[in-house]
Backbone as CSV, one residue per row, in Angstrom:
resi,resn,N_x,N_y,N_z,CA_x,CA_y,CA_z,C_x,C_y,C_z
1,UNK,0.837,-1.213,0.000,0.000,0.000,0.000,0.867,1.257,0.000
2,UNK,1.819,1.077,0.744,2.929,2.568,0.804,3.771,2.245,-0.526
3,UNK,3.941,1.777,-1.113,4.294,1.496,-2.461,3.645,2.263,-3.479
4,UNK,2.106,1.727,-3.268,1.382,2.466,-4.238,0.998,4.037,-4.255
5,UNK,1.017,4.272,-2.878,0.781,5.341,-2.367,1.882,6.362,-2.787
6,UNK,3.358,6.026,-2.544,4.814,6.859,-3.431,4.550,7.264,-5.134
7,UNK,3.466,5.906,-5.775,3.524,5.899,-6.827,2.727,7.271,-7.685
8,UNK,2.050,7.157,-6.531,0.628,8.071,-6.821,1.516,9.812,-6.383
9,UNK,2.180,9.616,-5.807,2.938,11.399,-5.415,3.556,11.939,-6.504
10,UNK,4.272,10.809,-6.888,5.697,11.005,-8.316,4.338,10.821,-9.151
11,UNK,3.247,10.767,-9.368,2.761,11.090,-10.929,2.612,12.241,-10.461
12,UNK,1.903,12.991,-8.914,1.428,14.302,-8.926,2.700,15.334,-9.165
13,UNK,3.938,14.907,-8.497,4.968,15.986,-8.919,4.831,15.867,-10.540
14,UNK,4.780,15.052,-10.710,5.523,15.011,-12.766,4.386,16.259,-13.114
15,UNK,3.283,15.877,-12.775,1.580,16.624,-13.733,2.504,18.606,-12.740
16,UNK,2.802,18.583,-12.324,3.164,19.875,-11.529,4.502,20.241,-12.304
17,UNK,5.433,19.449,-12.676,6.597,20.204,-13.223,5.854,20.720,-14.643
18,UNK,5.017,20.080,-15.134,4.482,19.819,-16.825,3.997,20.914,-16.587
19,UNK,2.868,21.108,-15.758,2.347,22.647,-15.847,3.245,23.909,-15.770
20,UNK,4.132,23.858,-14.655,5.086,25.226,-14.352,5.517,25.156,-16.101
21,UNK,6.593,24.305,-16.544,6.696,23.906,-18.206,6.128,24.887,-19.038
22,UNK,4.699,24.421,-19.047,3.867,24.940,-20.041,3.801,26.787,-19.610
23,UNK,3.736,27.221,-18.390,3.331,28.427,-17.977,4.541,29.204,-18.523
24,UNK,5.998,28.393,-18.556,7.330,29.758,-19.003,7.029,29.330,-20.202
25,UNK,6.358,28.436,-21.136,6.583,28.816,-22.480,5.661,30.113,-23.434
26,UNK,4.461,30.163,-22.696,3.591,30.956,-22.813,2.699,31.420,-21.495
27,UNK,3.536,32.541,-21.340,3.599,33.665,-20.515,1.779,33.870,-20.725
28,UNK,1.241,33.598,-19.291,-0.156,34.299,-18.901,-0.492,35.772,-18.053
29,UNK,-1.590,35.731,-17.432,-1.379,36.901,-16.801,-1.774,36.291,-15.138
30,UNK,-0.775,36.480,-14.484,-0.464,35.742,-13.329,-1.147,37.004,-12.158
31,UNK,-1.222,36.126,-11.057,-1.867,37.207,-10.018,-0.982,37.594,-9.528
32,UNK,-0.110,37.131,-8.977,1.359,37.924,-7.984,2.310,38.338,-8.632
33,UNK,1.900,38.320,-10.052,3.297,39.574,-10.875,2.546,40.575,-11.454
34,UNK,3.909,41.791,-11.410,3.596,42.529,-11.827,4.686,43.376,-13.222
35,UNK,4.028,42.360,-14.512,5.487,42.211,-15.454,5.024,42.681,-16.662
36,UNK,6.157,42.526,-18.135,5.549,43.166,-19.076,6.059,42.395,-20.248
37,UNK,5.611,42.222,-21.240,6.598,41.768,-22.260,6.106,41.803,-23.751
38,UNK,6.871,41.723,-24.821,6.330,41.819,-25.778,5.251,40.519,-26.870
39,UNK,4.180,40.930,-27.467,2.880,40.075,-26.939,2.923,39.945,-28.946
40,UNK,3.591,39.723,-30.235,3.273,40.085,-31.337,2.994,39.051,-31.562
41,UNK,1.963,38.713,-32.394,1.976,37.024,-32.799,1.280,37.079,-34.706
42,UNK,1.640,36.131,-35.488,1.199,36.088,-36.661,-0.382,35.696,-36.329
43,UNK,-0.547,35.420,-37.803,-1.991,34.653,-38.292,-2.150,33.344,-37.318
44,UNK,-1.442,32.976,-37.288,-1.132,31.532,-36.724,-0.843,31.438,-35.386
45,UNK,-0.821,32.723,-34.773,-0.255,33.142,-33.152,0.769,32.576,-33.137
46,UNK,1.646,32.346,-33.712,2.976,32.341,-33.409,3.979,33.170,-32.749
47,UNK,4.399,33.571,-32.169,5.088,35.062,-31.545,6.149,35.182,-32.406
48,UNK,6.485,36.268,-32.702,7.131,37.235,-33.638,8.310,38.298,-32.779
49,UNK,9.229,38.040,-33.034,10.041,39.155,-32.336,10.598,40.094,-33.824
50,UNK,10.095,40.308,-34.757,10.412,41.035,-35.533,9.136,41.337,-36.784
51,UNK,8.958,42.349,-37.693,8.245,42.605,-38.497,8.703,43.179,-39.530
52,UNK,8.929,42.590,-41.142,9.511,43.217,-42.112,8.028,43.965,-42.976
53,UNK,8.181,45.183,-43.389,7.096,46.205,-43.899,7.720,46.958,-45.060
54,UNK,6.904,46.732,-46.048,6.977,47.970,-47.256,5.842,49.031,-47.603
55,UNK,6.591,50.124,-48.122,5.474,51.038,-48.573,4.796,50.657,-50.272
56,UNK,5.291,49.855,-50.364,5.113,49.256,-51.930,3.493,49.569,-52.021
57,UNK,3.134,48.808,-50.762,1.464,49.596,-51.483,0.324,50.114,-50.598
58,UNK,1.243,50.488,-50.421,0.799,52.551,-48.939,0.620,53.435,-50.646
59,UNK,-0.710,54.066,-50.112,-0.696,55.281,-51.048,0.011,56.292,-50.272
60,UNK,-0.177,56.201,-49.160,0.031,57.843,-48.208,1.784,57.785,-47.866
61,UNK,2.177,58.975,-47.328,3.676,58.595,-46.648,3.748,58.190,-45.298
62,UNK,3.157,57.951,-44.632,3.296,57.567,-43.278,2.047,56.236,-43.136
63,UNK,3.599,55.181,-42.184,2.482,54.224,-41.735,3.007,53.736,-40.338
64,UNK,1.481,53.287,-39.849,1.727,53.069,-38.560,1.339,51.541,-38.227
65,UNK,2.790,51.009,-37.042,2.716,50.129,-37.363,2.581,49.660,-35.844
66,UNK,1.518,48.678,-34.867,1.006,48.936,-33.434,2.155,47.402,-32.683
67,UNK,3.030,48.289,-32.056,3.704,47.041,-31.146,3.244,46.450,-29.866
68,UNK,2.945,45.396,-29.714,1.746,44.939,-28.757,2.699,44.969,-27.490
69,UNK,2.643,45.635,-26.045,2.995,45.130,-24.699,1.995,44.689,-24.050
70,UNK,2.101,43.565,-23.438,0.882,42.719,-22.816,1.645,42.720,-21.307
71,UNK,0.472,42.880,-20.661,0.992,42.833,-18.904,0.796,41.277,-18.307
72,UNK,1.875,41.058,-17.163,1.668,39.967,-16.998,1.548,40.544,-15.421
73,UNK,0.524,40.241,-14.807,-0.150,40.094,-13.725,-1.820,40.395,-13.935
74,UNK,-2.087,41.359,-12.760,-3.701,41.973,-12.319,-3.461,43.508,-12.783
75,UNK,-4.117,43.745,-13.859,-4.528,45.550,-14.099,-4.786,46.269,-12.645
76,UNK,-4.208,47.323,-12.713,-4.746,48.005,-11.202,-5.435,49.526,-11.886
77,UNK,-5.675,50.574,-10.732,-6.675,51.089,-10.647,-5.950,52.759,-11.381
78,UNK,-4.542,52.295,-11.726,-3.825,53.805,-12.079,-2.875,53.007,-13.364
79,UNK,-2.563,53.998,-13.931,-1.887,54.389,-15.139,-0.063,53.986,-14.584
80,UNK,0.429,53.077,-15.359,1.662,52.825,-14.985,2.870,52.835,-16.523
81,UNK,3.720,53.634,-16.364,4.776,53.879,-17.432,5.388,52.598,-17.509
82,UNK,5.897,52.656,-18.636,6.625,51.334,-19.675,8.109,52.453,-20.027
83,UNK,8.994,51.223,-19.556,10.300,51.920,-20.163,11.167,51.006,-21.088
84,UNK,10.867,51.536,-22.396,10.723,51.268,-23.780,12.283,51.976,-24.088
85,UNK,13.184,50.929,-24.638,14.238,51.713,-25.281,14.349,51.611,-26.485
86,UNK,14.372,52.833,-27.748,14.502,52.299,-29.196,15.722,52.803,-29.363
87,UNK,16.091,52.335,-30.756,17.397,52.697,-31.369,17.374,51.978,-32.544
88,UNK,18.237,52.718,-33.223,18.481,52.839,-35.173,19.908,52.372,-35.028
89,UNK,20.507,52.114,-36.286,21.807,52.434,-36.976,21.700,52.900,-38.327
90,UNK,20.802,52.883,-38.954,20.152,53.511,-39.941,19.224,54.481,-40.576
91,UNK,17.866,54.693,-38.881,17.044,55.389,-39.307,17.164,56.675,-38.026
92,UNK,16.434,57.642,-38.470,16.542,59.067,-37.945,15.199,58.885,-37.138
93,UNK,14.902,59.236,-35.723,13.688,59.594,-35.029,13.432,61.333,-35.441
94,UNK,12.183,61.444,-36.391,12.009,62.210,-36.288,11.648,62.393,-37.761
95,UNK,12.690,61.869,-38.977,12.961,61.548,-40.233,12.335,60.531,-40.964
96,UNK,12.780,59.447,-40.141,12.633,58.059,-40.716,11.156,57.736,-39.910
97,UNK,10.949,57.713,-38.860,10.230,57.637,-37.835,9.687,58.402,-36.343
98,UNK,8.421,58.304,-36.505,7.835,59.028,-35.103,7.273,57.986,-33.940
99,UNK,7.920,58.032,-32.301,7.989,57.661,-31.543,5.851,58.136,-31.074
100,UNK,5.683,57.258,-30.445,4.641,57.856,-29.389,4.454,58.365,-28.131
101,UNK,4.774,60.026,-27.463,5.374,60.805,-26.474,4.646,59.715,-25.659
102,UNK,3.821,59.100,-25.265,3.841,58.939,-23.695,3.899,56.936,-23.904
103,UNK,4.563,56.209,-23.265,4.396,54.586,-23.354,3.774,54.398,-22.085
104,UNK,2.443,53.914,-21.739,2.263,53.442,-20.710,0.932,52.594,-20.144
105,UNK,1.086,51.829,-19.585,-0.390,50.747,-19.417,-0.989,51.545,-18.638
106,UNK,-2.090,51.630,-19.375,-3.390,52.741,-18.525,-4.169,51.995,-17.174
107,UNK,-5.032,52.567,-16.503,-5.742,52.194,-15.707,-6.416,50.914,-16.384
108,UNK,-6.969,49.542,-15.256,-7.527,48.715,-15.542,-6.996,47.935,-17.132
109,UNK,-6.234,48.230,-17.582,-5.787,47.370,-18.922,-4.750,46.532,-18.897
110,UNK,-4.915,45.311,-19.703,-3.845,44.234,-19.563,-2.750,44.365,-20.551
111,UNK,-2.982,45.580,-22.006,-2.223,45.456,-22.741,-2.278,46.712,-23.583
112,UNK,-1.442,47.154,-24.440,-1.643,48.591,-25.325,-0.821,47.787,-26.250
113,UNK,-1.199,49.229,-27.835,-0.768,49.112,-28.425,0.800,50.313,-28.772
114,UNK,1.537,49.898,-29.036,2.071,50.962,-28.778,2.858,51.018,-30.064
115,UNK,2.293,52.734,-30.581,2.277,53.043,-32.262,4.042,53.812,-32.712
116,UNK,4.544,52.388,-33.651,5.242,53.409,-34.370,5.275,53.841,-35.239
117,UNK,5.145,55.456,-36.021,4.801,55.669,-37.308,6.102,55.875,-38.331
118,UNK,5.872,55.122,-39.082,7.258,55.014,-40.128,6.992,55.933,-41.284
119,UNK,7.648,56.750,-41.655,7.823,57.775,-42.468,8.407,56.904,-44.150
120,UNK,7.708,57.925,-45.351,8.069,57.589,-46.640,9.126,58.348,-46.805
121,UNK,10.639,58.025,-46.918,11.702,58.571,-47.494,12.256,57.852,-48.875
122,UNK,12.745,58.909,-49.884,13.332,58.576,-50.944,14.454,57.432,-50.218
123,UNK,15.285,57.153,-49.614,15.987,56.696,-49.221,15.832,55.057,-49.025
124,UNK,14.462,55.050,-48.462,14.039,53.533,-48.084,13.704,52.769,-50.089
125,UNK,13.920,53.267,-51.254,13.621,52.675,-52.441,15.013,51.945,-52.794
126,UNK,16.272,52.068,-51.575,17.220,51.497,-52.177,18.190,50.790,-51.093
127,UNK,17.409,51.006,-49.770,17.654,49.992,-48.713,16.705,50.137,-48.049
128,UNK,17.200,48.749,-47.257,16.101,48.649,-45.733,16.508,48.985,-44.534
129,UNK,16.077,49.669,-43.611,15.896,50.750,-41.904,15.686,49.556,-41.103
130,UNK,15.956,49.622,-40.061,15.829,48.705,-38.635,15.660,49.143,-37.796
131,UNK,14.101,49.370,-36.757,14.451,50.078,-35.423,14.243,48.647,-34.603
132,UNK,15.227,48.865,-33.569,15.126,47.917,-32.386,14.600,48.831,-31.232
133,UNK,13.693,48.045,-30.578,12.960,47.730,-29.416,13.476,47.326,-28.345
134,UNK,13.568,47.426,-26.995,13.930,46.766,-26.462,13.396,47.509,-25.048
135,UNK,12.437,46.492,-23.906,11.774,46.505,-22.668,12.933,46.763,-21.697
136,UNK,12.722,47.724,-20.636,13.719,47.549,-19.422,12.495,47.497,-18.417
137,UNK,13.118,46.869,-17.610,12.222,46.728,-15.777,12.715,48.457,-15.469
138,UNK,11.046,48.750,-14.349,11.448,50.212,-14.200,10.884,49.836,-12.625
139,UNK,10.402,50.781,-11.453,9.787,50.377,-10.681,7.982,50.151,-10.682
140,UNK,7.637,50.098,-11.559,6.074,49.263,-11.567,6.147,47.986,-12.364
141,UNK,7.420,47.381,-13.522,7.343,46.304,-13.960,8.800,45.771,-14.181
142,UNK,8.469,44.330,-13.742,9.806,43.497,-14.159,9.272,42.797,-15.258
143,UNK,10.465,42.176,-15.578,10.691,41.349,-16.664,10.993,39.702,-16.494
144,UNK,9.435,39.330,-16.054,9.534,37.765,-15.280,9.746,36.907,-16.422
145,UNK,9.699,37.191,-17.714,9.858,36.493,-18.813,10.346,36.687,-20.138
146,UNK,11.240,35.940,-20.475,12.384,36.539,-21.463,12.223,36.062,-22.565
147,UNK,11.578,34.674,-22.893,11.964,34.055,-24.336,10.824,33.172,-24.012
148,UNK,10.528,32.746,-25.266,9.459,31.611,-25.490,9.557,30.865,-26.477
149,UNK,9.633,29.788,-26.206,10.013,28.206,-26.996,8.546,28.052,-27.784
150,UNK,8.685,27.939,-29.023,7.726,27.366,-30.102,7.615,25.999,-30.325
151,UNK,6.893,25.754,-31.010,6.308,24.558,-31.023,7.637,23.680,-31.689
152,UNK,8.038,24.168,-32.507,9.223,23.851,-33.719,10.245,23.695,-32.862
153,UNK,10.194,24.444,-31.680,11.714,24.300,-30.752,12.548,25.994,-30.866
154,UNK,12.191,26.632,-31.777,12.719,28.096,-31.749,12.316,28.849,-30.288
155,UNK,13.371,29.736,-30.360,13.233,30.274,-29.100,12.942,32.032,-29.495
156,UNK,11.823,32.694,-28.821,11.724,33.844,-29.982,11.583,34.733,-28.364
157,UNK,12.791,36.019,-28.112,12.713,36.957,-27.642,11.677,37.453,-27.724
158,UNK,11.058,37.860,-25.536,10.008,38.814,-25.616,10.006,40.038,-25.334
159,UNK,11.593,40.292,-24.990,11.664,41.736,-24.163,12.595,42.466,-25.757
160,UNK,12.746,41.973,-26.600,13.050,42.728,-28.007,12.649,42.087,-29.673
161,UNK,12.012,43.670,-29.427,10.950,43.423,-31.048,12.030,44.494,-32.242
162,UNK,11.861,43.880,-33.295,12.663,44.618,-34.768,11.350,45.038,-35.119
163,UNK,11.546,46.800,-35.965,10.666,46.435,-37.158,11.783,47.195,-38.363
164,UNK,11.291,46.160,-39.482,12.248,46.233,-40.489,11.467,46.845,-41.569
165,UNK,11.717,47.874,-42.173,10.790,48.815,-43.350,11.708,49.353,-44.698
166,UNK,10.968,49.560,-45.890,11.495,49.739,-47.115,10.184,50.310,-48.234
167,UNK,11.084,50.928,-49.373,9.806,50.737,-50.276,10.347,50.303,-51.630
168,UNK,10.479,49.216,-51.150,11.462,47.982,-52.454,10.371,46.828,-52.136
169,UNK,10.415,46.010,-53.483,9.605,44.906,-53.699,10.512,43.765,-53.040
170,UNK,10.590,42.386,-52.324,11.589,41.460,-52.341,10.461,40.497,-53.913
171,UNK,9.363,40.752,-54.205,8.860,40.299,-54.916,7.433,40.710,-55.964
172,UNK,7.467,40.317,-56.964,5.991,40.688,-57.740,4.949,40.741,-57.160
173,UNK,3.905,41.528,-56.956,2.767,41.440,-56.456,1.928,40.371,-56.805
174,UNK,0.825,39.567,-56.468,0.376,38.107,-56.608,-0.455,38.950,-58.036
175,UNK,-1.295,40.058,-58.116,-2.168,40.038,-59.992,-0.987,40.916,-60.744
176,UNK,0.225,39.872,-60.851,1.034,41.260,-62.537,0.794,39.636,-63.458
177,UNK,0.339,39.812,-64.236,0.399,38.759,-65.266,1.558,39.389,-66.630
178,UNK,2.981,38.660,-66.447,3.630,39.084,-67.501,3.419,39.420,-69.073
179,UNK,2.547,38.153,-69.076,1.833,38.210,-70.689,1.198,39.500,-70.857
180,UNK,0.663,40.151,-69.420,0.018,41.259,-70.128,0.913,42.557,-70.123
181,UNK,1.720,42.590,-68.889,2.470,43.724,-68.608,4.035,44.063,-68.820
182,UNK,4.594,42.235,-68.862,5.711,42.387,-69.411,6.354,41.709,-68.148
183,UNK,7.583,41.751,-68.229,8.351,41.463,-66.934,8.418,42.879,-65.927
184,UNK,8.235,42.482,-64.778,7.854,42.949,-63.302,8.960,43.790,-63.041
185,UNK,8.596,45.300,-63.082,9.408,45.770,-62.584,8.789,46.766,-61.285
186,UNK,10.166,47.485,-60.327,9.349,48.816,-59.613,8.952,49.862,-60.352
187,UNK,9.768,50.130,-61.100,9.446,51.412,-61.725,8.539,51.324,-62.542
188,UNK,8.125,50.643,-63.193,6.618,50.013,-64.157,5.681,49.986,-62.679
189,UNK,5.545,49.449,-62.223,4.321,49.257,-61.355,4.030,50.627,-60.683
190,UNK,5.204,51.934,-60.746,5.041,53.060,-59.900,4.286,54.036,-61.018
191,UNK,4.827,53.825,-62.454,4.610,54.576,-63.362,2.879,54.245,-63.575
192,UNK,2.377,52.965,-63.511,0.971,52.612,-63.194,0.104,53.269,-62.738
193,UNK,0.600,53.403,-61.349,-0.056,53.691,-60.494,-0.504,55.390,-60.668
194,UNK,1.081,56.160,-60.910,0.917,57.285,-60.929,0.349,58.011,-62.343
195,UNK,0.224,57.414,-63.577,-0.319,57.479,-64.481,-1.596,57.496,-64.443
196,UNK,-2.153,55.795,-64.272,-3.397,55.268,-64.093,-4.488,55.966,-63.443
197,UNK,-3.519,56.027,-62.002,-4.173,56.456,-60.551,-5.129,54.836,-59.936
198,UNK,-4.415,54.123,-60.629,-4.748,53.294,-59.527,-3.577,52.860,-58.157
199,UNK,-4.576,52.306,-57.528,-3.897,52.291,-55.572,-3.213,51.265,-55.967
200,UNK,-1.762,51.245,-55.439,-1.277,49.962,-55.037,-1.530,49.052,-54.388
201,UNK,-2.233,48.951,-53.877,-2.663,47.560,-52.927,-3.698,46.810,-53.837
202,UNK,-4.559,47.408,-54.798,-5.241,46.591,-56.011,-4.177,45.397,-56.798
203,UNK,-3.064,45.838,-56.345,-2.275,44.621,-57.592,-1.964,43.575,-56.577
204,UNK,-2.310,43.429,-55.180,-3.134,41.718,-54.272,-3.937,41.734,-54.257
205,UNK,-4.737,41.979,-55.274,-6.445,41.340,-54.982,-6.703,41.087,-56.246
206,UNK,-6.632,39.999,-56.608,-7.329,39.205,-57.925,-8.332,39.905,-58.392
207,UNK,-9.184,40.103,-57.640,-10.780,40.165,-57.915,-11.177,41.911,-58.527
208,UNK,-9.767,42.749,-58.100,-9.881,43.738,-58.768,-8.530,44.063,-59.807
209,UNK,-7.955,43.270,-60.129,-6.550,43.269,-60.412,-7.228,42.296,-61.754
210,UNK,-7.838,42.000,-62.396,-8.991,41.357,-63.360,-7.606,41.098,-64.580
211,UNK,-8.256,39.998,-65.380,-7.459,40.015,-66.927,-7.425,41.319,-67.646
212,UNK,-9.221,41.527,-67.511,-9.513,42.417,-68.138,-8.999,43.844,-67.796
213,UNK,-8.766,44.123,-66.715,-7.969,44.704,-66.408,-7.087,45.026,-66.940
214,UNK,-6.152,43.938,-66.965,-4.845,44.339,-66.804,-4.409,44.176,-68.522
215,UNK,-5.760,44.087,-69.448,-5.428,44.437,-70.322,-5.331,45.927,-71.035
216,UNK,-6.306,46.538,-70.499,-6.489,48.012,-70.290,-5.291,48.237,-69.951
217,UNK,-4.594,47.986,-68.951,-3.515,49.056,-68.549,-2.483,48.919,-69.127
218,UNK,-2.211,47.499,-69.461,-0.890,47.198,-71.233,-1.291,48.318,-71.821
219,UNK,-2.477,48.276,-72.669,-2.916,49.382,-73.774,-2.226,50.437,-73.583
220,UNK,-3.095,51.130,-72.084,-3.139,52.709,-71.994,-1.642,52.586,-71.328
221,UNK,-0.566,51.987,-70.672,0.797,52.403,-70.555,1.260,51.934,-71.767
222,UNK,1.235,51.081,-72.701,1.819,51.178,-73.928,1.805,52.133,-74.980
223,UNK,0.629,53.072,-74.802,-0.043,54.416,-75.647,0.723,55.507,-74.974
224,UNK,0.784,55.210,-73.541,1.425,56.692,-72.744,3.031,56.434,-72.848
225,UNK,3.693,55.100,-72.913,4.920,55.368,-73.431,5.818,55.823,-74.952
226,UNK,4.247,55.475,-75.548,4.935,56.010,-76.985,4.254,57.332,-77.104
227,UNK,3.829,58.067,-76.437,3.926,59.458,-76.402,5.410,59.993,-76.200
228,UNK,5.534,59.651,-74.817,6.186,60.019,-74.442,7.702,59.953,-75.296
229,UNK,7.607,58.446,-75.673,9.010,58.380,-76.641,8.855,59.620,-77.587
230,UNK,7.585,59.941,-78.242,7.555,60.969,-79.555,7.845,62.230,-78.683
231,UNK,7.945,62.541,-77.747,8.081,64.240,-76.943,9.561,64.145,-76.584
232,UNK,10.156,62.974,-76.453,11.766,62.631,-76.197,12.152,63.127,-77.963
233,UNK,11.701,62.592,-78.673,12.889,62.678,-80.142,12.278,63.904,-80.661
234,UNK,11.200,64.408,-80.051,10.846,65.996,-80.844,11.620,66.948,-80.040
235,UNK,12.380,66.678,-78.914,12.660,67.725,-78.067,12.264,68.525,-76.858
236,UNK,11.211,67.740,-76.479,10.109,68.266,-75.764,10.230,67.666,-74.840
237,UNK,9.350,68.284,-73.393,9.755,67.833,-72.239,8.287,66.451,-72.180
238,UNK,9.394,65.545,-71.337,8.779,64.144,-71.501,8.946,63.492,-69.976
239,UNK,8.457,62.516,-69.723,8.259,61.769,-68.207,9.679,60.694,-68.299
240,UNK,10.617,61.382,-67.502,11.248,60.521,-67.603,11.694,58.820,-66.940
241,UNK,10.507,58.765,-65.895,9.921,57.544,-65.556,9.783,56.680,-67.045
242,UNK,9.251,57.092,-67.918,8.815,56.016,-68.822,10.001,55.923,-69.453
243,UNK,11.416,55.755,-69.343,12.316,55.112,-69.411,13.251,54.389,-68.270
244,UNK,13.763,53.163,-68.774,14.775,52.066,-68.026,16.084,53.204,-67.738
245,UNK,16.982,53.152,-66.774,18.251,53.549,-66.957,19.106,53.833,-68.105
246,UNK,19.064,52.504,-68.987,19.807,53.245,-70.143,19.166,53.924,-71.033
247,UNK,17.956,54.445,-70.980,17.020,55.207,-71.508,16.081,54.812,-72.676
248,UNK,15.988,53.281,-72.355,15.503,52.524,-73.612,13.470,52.638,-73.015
249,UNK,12.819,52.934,-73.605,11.458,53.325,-73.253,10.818,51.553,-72.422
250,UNK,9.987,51.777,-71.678,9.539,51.040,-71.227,8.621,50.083,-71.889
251,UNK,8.704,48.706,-71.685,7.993,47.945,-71.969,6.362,46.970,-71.116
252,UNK,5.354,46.993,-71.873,4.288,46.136,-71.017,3.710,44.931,-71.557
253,UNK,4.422,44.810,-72.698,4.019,43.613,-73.545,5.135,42.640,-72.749
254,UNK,4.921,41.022,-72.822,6.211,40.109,-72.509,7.094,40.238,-74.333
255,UNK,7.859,40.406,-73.562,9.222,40.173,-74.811,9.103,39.016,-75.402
């Protein structure tokens, strides 16, 4: 009987280590802390310690992009500051990006968003900016939790978030059909847009990004580049978008 009885303790410790286990891999909101950490997760809730962003198809120059701090304890009844450290090696506060003057978990809330707005510079069309993030313990919050193990076995920092921004393609938008437009370029898809006046964000959505479509816009940029070629060899002032670098006129047909 005291045999069985030992047997029965060592399953209850095991079911007790498994839980503590599960609690550091995904950080809850606990009653006797009073902590903070960074909360980003995909489609898939996966946690994210970084975010790569283009303006490729932002009409406007400024975008804002919301970094989640989630509290780990009990909300209380007053407003408590977050001490948030950023830093560049590339981008300018102020230039590149606007900070949000006050960081701090409000009364009764478990979590904010906390906005950074990334600025459109000529600069970002020919590299990519990096601001780092990074949580310090102040006196209303520690930092009871540092990293969190994924399912896969990755280990993804919670007390530092990247966000990584540009207005370069790493790829074609999902509606350019070459046959109609030619091979994929930036400067073709900008000359589109700003010609056309259609929004960039229409060239991910099938459903408005049409064949028919996108036969229209072969046409009318194939009509507006051979204007333009005829205002180049008459002497006349011409768009010089609707030429490649070596000044050979643009194409929307596939070669």
């Amino acid at each position: 009987m005291m045999k069985m009885k030992n047997r029965y303790i060592v399953v209850f410790l095991s079911l007790l280590i498994g839980l503590s286990a599960c609690d550091e891999r995904e950080p809850g909101t606990f009653q006797n802390i009073s902590g903070i950490y960074f909360n980003n997760r995909s489609s898939a809730s996966a946690l994210q310690d970084s975010i790569d962003v283009t303006f490729v198809y932002e009409s406007g120059d400024d975008m804002e992009i919301p970094v989640k701090i989630q509290l780990l304890g009990r909300p209380v009844d007053e407003s408590r500051p977050v001490d948030i450290r950023v830093s560049s090696e590339n981008a300018v506060e102020g230039t590149d990006y606007v900070l949000s003057d006050k960081v701090e978990i409000p009364a009764g809330a478990s979590s904010i968003n906390y906005i950074v707005t990334l600025k459109r510079t000529e600069s970002l069309k020919t590299m990519k900016k990096t601001i780092y993030m990074e949580l310090r313990a102040n006196d209303y919050f520690a930092l009871p939790v540092t990293e969190e193990i994924q399912a896969g076995g990755d280990t993804v920092s919670t007390l530092r978030y990247r966000i990584i921004f540009s207005d370069m393609f790493t790829s074609a938008p999902v509606a350019w059909e070459e046959n109609l437009l030619g091979a994929f370029s930036q400067q073709k898809f900008e000359l589109i847009c700003d010609v056309l006046d259609v929004a960039p964000a229409d060239f991910n959505d099938v459903s408005v990004m049409t064949f028919a479509m996108q036969v229209y816009i072969s046409s009318e940029m194939t009509q507006y580049v051979k204007e333009q070629e005829g205002k180049k060899n008459a002497g006349e002032e011409f768009d010089e978008n609707a030429f490649d670098g070596n000044g050979d006129p643009l194409t929307f047909k596939k070669n």
